[in-house]
SEFIMI-508230 format. One record per residue (C-alpha): residue in one letter; x, y, z. Coordinates in steps of 0.5 Angstrom, whole numbers, padded with zeros to 4 digits, always signed. Layout:
% SEFIMI-508230
AXYZ;...
This chain:
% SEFIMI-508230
X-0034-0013+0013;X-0036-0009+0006;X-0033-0003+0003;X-0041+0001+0004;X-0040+0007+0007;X-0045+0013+0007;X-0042+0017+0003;X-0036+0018-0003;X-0033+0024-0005;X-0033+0025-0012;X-0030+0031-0016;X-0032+0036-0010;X-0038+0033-0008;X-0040+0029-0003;X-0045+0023-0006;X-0048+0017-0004;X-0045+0011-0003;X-0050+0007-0007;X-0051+0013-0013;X-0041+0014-0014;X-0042+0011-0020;X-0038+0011-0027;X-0040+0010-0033;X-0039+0002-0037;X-0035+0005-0042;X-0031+0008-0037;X-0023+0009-0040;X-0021+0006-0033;X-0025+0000-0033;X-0023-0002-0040;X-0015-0001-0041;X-0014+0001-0033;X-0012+0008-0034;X-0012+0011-0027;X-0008+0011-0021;X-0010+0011-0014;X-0008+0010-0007;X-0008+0007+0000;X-0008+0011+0005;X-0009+0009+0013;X-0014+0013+0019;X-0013+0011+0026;X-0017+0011+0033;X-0013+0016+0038;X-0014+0019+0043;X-0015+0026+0040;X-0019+0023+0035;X-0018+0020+0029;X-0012+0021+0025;X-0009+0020+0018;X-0003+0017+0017;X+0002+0021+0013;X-0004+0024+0009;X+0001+0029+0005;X+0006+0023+0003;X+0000+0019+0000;X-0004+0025-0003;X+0003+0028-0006;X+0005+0020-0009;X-0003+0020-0011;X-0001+0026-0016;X+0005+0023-0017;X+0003+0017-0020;X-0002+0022-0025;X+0003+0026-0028;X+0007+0020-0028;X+0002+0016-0032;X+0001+0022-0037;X-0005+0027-0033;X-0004+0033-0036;X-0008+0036-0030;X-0013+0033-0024;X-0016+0039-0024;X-0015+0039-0015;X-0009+0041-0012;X-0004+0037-0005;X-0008+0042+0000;X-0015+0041-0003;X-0015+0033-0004;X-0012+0033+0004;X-0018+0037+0006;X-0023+0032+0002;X-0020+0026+0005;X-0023+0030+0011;X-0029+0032+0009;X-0031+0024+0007;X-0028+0021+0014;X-0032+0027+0017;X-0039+0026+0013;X-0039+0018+0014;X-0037+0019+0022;X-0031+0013+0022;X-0025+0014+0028;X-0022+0009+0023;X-0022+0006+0017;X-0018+0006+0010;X-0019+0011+0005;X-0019+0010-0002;X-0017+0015-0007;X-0018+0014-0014;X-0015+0019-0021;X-0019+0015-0026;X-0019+0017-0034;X-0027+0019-0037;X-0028+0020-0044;X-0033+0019-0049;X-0032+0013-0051;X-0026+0009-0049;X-0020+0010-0052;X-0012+0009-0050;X-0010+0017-0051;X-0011+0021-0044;X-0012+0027-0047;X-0018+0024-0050;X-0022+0025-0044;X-0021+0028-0037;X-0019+0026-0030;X-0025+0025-0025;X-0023+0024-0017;X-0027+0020-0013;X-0025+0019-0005;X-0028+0013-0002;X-0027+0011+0006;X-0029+0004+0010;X-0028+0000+0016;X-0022-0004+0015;X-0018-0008+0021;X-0014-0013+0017;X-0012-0014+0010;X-0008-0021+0011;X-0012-0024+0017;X-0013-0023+0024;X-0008-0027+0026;X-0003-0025+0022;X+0000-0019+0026;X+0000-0025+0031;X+0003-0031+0028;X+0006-0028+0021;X+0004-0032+0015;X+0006-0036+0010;X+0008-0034+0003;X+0012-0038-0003;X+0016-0034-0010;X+0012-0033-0014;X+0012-0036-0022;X+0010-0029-0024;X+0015-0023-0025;X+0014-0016-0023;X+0014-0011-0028;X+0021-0009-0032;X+0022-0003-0030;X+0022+0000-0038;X+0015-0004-0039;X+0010-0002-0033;X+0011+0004-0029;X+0013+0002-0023;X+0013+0007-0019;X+0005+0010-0020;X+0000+0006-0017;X-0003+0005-0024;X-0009+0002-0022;X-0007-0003-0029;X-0001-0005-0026;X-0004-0010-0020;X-0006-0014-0027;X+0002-0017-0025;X+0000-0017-0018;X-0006-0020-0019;X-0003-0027-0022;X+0002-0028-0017;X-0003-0026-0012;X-0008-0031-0014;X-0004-0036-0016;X+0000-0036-0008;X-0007-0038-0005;X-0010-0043-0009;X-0003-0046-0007;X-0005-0046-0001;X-0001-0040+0002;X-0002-0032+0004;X+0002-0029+0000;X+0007-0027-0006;X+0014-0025-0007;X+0016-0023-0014;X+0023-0023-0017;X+0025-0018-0022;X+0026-0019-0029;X+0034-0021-0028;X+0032-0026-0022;X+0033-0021-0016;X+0028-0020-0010;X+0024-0014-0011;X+0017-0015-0007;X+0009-0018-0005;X+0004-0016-0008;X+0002-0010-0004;X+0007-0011+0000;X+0015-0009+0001;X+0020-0015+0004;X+0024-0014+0009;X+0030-0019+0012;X+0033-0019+0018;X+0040-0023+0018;X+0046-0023+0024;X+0041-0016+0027;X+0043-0013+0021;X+0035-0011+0017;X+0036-0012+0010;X+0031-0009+0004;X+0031-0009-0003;X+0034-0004-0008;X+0029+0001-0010;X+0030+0001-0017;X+0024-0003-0019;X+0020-0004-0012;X+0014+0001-0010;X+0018+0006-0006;X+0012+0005-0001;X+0011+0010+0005;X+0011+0005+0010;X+0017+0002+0007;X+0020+0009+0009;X+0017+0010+0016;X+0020+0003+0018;X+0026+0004+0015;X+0026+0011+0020;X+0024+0007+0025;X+0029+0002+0024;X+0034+0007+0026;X+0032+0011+0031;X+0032+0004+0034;X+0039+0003+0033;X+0039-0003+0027;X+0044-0002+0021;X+0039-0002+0015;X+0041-0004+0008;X+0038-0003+0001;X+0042-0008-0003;X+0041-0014-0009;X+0038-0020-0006;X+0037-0026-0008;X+0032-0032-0006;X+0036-0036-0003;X+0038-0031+0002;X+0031-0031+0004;X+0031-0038+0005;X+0037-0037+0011;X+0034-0031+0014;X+0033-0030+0021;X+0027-0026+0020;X+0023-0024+0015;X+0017-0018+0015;X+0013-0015+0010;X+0010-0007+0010;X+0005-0004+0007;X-0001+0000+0009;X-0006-0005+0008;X-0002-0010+0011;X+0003-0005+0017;X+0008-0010+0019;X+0006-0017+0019;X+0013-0024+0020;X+0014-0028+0015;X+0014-0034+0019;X+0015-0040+0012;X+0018-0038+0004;X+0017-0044+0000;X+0015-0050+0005;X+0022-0047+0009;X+0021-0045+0015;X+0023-0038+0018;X+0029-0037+0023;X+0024-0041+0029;X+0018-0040+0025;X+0015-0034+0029;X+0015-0027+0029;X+0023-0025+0031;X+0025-0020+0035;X+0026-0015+0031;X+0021-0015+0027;X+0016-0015+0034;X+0020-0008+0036;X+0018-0006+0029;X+0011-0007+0030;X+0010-0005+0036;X+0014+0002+0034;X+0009+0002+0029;X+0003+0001+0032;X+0005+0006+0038;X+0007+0012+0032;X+0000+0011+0029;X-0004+0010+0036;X-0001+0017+0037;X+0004+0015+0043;X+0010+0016+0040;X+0016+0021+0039;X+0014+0020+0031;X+0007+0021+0032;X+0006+0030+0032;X+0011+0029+0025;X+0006+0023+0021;X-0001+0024+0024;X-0005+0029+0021;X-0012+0029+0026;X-0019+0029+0022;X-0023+0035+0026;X-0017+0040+0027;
């Protein structure tokens, strides 16, 4: 299925998919000067609802201010209501929503006060990001030869559109393998995450994450971490290193495209029984309820389109 929609929202105007262009010599395209999120609406019986619009608006002017945007030009409140405006224009119960802050200047350059920021906000039908069977069957994965971003050297809690160059790679890499997915390392050797996913282990009943030193502190990393614990599983943030992934009894990734989706084999090493654990099945169900607007959770995290 495409990304065509009938409108995109661009600089406080709704506009036609086929005219939201930017200019070739866009900053953005040459250097990867912008930022950008990923963001979830879904079918409820109240009507559509986003999930957790405020944290992912908020992190979108995060990411800008921590690339160097001295000003977008449009506030938390005022971007949340174009989100609305755009799923509302094209009509969707559902679908993904892309916002993006991206450099515009004359000619590109590599100083962002040489230019200004432009906003554009697209949405579009978008079931399932690693396949339909996934949240199913889980998926196979391999570490990669790549490594995540040094902390000092790319930005890694933005979502710099220039930083998924690193993503990318391994990403690519990992499927002309033969695999779904990549999990890099840092740059000491430690776990860190997929490509756009967070990992999570689950060893002994006990769930396990990465530190989020050099990780993106993902939302829906945050909102399973929650879950977790109102389930009553003990959840760690600790140092883990790749062979603890090999002896896991379960392993899930999280992400807004992906949800919660089993890691069922890492390197040709099969996974606890090789499918989805039970704990990781509990996680996902508690998500879908949370997000489908039948969960304790739901009034805290949705925020519905046409009220």
């Amino acid at each position: 299925m495409g990304f065509e929609s009938d409108y995109i929202w661009m600089d406080g105007e709704l506009v036609a998919y086929k005219d939201a262009t930017v200019p070739f010599l866009s900053s953005a395209l040459h250097y990867g000067l912008g930022v950008f999120e990923g963001i979830r609406c879904y079918a409820t019986e109240q009507g559509p609802a986003i999930f957790r619009l405020r944290d992912h608006m908020q992190r979108l002017l995060n990411s800008a201010h921590i690339l160097g945007f001295k000003e977008v030009g449009y506030n938390l409140d005022q971007l949340c209501d174009a989100v609305k405006q755009t799923i509302k224009a094209n009509k969707m119960d559902r679908c993904y929503i892309r916002p993006l802050i991206h450099h515009v200047a004359d000619t590109p350059n590599l100083n962002l006060d040489n230019g200004e920021a432009h906003i554009g906000i697209a949405v579009w039908r978008w079931d399932s990001y690693l396949g339909a069977e996934a949240q199913q069957n889980g998926i196979r994965v391999n570490v990669s030869s790549f490594t995540r971003h040094h902390p000092n050297v790319m930005m890694t809690k933005s979502k710099m559109t220039g930083n998924y160059s690193n993503s990318v790679l391994a990403k690519t890499e990992s499927v002309r393998l033969g695999f779904d997915e990549a999990i890099m390392l840092d740059p000491q050797g430690y776990v860190s995450e997929c490509t756009s996913e967070n990992l999570f282990i689950v060893r002994g009943g006990r769930i396990q994450t990465p530190l989020s030193s050099t990780v993106l502190e993902g939302i829906t990393r945050d909102t399973l971490i929650v879950l977790a614990n109102d389930l009553g599983y003990s959840m760690e943030e600790k140092v883990m290193v790749r062979d603890q992934l090999y002896i896991a009894d379960e392993i899930f990734v999280t992400g807004t495209a992906a949800e919660v989706v089993a890691v069922t084999e890492v390197d040709f090493r099969k996974i606890g029984s090789g499918q989805m654990g039970a704990v990781t099945h509990a996680l996902q169900q508690a998500f879908q309820s949370v997000v489908t607007g039948s969960h304790a959770r739901s009034s805290e995290w949705l925020e519905y389109v046409n009220v």
